[in-house]
C-alpha positions in Angstrom: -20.3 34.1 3.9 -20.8 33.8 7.1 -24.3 32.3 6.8 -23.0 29.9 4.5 -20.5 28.8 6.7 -22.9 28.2 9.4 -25.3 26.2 7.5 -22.3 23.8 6.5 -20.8 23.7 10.2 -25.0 23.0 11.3 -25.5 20.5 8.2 -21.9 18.8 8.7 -23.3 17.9 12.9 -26.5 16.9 11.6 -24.7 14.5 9.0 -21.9 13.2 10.8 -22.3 13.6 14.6 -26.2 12.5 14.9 -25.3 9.4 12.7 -22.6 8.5 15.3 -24.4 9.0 18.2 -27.5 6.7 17.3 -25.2 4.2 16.3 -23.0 4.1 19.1 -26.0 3.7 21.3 -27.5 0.9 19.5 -24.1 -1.2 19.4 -24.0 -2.4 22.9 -27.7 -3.9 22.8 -26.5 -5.3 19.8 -23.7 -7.1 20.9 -25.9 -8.4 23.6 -28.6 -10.2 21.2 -26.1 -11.2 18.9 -23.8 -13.5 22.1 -27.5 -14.6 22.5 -27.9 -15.5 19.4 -24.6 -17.2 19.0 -25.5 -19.1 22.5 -25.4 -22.8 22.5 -29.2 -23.1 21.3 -28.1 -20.3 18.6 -29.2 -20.8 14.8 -26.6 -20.2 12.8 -28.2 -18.1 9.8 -29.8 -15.8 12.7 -26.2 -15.7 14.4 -25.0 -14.2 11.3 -27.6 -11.5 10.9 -26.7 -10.2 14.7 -23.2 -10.3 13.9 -23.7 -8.4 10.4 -25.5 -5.7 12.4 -23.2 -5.5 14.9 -20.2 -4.6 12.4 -22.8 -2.0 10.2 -23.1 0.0 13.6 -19.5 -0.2 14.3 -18.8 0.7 10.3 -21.4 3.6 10.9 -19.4 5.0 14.1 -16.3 4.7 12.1 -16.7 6.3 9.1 -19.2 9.1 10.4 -16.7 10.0 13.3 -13.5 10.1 10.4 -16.4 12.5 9.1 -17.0 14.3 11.9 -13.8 16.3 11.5 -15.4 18.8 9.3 -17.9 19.5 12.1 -14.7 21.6 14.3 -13.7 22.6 10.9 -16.4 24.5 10.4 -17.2 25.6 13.5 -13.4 27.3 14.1 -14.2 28.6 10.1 -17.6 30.2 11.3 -16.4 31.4 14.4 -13.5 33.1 13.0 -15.4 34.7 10.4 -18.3 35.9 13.1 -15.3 37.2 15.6 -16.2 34.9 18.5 -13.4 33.1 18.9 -12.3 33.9 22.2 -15.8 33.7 23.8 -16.4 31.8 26.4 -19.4 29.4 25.6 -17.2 28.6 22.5 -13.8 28.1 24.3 -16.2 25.7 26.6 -17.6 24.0 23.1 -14.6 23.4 21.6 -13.2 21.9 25.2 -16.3 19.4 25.5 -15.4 18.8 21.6 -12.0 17.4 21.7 -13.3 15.5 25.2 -16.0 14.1 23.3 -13.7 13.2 20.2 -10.8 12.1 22.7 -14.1 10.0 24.4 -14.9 8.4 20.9 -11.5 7.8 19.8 -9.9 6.5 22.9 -12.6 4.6 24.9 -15.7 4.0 22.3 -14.5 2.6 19.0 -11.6 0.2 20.4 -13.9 -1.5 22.4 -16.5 -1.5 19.7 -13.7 -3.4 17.5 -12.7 -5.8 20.6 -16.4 -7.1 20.5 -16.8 -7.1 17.0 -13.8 -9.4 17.4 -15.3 -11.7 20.1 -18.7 -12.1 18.1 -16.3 -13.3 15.1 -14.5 -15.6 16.9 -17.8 -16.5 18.1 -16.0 -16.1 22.2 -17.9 -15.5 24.7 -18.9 -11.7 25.8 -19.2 -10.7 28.9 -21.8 -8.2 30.0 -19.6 -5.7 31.7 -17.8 -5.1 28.8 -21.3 -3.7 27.0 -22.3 -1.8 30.1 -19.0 -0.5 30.2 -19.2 0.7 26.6 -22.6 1.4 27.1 -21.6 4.4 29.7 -18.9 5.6 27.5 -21.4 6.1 25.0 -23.9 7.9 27.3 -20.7 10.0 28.2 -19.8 11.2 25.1 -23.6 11.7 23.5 -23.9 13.7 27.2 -21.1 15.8 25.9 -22.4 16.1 22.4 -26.1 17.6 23.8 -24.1 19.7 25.7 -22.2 21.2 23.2 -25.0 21.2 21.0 -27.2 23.4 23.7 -24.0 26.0 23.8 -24.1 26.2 20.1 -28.1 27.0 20.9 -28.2 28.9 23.9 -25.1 31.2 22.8 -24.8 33.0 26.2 -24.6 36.4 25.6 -26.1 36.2 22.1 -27.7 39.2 20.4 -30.3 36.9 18.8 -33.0 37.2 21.8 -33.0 33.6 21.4 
């Protein structure tokens, strides 16, 4: 069972969390060519297209991060079931977890929607607010690969590995 689990709680991160993470770092270079594109020497039909991408990457980051919640799922199911639960390199992963989610929730997808917004209304943006979301996102893929390198690196692991 414990396999089993694991291969979910592995196949879940893969699913949900990568698709998040590539997403969320294309959005703010997105937003960027598509205020470009909506500039005053902006063609309307292209304008579109930037703006169309703009809310798939923001759809993408939404519905793979309401997904995401089956990656902790697993992961507490797994741990539970391999008796690790109270060590130390998971105590740390599941802190950088709810940081990371707290960092997606909070900070990433509101401002994802305020500029989806803007690009709609066809309002200026401003490039602080995509360098701003920009580091956000660095922040919380930085967390990710570091949780992802616990669930790897497993100190005091019997796997040799």
């Amino acid at each position: 069972m414990t396999k089993f689990l694991l291969t979910l709680h592995v196949l879940a991160a893969i699913v949900a969390v990568g698709p998040v993470t590539v997403a969320a770092s294309m959005f703010p270079p997105a937003v960027r060519r598509a205020a470009l594109a909506g500039g005053p020497q902006g063609d309307g039909a292209q304008t579109a297209a930037a703006v169309g991408t703009v809310r798939l990457l923001h759809r993408i980051c939404r519905v793979y991060a309401g997904l995401g919640v089956a990656v902790p799922l697993l992961g507490f199911a797994t741990a539970s079931a391999m008796g690790v639960l109270s060590d130390a390199w998971l105590v740390a992963s599941i802190v950088l977890t709810t940081v990371a989610a707290g960092v997606l929730v909070a900070l990433v997808l509101p401002r994802q929607e305020e500029l989806v917004d803007q690009l709609a209304e066809r309002r200026p943006v401003e490039r602080p607010l995509t360098v701003r979301l920009a580091m956000f996102t660095g922040i919380f893929n930085l967390l990710w690969a570091t949780v992802t390198v616990l669930m790897i690196v497993r100190p005091g692991s019997t796997t040799g590995a």
